[in-house]
C-alpha positions as CSV (number, residue, x, y, z in Angstrom):
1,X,-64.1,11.8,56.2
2,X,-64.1,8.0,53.9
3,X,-63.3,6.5,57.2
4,X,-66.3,8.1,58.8
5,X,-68.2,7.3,56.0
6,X,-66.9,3.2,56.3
7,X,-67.6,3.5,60.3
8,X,-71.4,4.5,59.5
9,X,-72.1,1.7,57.0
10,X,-70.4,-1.0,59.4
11,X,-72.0,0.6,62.7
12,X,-76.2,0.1,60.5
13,X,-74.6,-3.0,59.5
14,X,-74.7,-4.0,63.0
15,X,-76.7,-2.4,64.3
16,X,-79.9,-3.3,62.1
17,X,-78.6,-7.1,62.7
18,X,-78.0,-6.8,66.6
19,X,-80.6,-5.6,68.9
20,X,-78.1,-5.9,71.6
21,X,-75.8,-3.7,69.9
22,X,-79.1,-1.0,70.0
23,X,-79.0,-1.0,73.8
24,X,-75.2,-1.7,74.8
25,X,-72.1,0.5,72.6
26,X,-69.5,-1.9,74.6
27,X,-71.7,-5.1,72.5
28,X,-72.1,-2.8,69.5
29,X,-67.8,-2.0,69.2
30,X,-67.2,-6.3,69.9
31,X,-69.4,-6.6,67.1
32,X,-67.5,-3.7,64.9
33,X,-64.5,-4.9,66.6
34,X,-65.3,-8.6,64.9
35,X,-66.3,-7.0,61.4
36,X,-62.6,-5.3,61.0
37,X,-60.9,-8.1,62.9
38,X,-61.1,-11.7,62.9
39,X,-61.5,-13.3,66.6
40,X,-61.1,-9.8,68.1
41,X,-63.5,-10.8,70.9
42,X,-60.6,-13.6,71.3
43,X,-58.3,-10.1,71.8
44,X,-57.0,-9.1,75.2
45,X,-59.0,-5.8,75.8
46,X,-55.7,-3.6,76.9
47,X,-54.7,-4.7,73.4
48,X,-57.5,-3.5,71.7
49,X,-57.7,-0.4,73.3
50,X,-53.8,0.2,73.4
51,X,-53.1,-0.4,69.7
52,X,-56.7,0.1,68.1
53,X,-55.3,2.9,65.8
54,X,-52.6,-0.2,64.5
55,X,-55.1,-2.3,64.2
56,X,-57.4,-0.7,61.9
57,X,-59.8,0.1,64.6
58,X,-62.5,2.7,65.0
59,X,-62.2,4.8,68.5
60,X,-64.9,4.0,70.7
61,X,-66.1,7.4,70.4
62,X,-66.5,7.7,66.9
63,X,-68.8,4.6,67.1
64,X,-70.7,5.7,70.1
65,X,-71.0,9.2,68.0
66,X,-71.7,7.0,64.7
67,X,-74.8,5.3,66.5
68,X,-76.6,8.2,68.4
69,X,-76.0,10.0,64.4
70,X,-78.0,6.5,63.0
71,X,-80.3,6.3,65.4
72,X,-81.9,9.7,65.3
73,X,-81.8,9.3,61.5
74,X,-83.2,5.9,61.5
75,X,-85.9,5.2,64.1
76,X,-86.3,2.2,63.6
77,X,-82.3,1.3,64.4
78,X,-83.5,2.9,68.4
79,X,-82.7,0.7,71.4
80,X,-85.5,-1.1,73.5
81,X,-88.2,1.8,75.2
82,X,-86.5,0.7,78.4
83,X,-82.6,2.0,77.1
84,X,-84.6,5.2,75.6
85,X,-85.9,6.5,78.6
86,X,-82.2,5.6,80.7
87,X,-80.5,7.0,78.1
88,X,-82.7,10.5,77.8
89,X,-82.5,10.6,82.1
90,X,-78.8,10.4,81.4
91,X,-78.4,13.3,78.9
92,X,-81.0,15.6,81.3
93,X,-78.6,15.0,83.6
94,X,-75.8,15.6,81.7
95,X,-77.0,18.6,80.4
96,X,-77.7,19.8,83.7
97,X,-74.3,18.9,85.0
98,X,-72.4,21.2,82.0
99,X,-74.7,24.4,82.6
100,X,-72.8,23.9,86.4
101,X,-69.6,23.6,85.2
């Protein structure tokens, strides 16, 4: 639950600094990826994702969970109007494509 905790201040961190981290999770998790690790965008990416656990990392999901958590608390923190409408079309469909299932 502290890590969780850690994830959410570093994710605002960003976040609030980073309008491209409000649109894109792969630009938000370099940044968080360059908070915890010095020259991590420097990092092959198999490494990363291979050994993220060894290297102190956050999983992608729990910073993709993390944001959508901030961003519905904090308005403000939302992506451009463009990435809110593409990213509600995407959960209609999603939501239609788990009542199929």
């Amino acid at each position: 639950m502290e890590n969780l905790k850690t994830i959410e201040g570093k994710v605002k961190s960003v976040l609030q600094e980073n309008e491209d981290a409000r649109n894109d999770d792969m630009v938000l998790y370099l940044a968080l990826c360059n908070l915890y690790l010095k020259d991590a965008g420097a990092m092959p990416l198999a490494q990363i994702l291979l050994n993220h656990k060894g290297l102190g990392l956050p999983s992608f999901e729990s910073v993709g969970r993390t944001r959508r958590k901030l961003q519905e608390k904090y308005p403000e923190l939302l992506g451009s109007v463009r990435m809110q409408k593409i990213r509600a079309k995407g959960e209609k469909a999603y939501r239609r494509y788990a009542k199929e299932s």
